[in-house]
N, C-alpha and C positions, 0 to 999 in steps of 0.2 A: 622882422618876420620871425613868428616863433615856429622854431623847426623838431621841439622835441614827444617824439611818437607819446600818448599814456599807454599804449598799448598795440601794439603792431603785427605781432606774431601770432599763430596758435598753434597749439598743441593735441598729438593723438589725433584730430580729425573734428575737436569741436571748435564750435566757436567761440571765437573771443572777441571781449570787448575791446574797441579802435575807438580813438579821438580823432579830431580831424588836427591833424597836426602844424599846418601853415596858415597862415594870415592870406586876404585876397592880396591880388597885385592891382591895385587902384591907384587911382587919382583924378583930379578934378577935368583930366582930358580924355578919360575912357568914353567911349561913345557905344563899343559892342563888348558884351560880358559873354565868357564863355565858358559854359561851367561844366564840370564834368561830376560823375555820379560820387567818387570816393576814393585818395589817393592809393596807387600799389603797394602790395608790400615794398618792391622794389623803391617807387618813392619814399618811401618811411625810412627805409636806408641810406637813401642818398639824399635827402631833406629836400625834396623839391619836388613840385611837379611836373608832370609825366617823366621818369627816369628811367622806365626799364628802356634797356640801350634797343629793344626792337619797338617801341611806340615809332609811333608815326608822326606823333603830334608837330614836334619840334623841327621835324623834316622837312612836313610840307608848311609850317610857317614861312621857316625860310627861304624856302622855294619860292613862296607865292610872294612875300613882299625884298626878296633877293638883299637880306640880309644872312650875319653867320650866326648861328646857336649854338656852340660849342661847349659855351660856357654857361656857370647860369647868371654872370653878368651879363654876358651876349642876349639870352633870351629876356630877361629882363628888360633891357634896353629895346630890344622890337616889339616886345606888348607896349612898352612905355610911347613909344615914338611913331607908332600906328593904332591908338588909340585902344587899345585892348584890353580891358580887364580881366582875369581870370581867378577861377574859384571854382570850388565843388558844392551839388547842394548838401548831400551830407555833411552834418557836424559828426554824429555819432552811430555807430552802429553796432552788429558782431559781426565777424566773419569767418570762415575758414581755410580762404586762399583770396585771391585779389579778383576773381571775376565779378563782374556782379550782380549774377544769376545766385551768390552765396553772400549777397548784402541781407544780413535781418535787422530786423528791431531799429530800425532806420528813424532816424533825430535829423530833422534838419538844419540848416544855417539861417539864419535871418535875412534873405536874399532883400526880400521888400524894405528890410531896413538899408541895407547898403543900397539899394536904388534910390530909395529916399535921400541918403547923405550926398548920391553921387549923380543927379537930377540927369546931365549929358549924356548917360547911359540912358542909350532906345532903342537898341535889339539887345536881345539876350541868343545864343549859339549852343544848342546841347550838342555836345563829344560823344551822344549815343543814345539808343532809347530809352534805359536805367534812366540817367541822368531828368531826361524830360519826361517820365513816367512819376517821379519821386517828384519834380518839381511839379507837374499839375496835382497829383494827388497832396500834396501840403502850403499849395496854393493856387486853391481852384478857380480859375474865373479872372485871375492875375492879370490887368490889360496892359498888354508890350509886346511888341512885334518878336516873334518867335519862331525861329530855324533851325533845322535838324542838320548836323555836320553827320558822313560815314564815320564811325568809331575809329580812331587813330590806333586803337589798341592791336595788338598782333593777334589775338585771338580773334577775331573780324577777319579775316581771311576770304569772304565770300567775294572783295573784290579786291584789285589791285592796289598797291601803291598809285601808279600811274593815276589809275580812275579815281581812286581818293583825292587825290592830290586834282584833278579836274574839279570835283563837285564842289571841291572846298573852295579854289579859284573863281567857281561861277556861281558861288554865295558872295564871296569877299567882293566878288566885280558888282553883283547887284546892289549892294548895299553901297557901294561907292558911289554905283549910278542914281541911287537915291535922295543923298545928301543934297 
């Protein structure tokens, strides 16, 4: 995985140009892709994704399928062994802090290629509306079963941990119930 930022920070209040700094977490047994709109600054520091220590993400992962995430072996290992792939659609953007109401100039990732490579993959999970906003506007009309997750992010505040951690569960059970 390549983990090194081209550019992560900005400065005075403009924005600056961000690469997408990590590779997805695939393989030939991901079944549901969840992609989120563009890593944190916080992630660009700690090379991984979701890292600001208040995300939710990693929380109610292991909540719902009661494994640990501690580590980013740990989470590794439960996207790996619960079928999960994970990725952001941005490749490239500016920014001026990590929300992404201050995503511009927006590049995306070659999603339809990795679904091509990775055929098992047949839902995709947006981590917020950015996320799936960005991914229909740069790939319109894209035919694959497509679900909206509550934003794991702490700035999402409108509803609980608890209730997050509910919607997410009664996505993960439907898509179980589908297979």
């Amino acid at each position: 995985m390549s983990s090194t930022p081209k550019s992560s920070k900005s400065s005075g209040g403009a924005a600056s140009p961000a690469r997408h700094p990590f590779d997805p977490i695939v393989d030939e047994h991901s079944k549901i892709l969840i992609l989120g709109s563009f890593p944190s600054l916080k992630s660009f520091e700690n090379h991984f994704y979701y890292a600001h220590p208040r995300n939710q993400f990693w929380p109610i992962l292991g909540e719902i399928f009661q494994k640990p995430v501690t580590t980013k072996e740990e989470r590794i290992a439960l996207l790996k062994s619960t079928g999960i792939a994970l990725w952001d659609v941005v490749e490239a953007c500016e920014r001026t802090n990590s929300a992404d109401v201050n995503l511009r100039n927006c590049r995306c990732n070659d999603i339809p290629a990795l679904l091509e490579k990775y055929p098992a993959i047949e839902t995709v999970l947006f981590t917020g509306r950015k996320a799936q906003q960005l991914f229909e506007r740069c790939f319109p009309g894209f035919e694959i079963r497509k679900l909206s997750l509550p934003s794991p992010s702490p700035a999402y505040a409108a509803i609980s941990f608890e209730e997050k951690l509910k919607r997410w569960k009664e996505i993960f059970e439907e898509l179980r119930n589908r297979r």
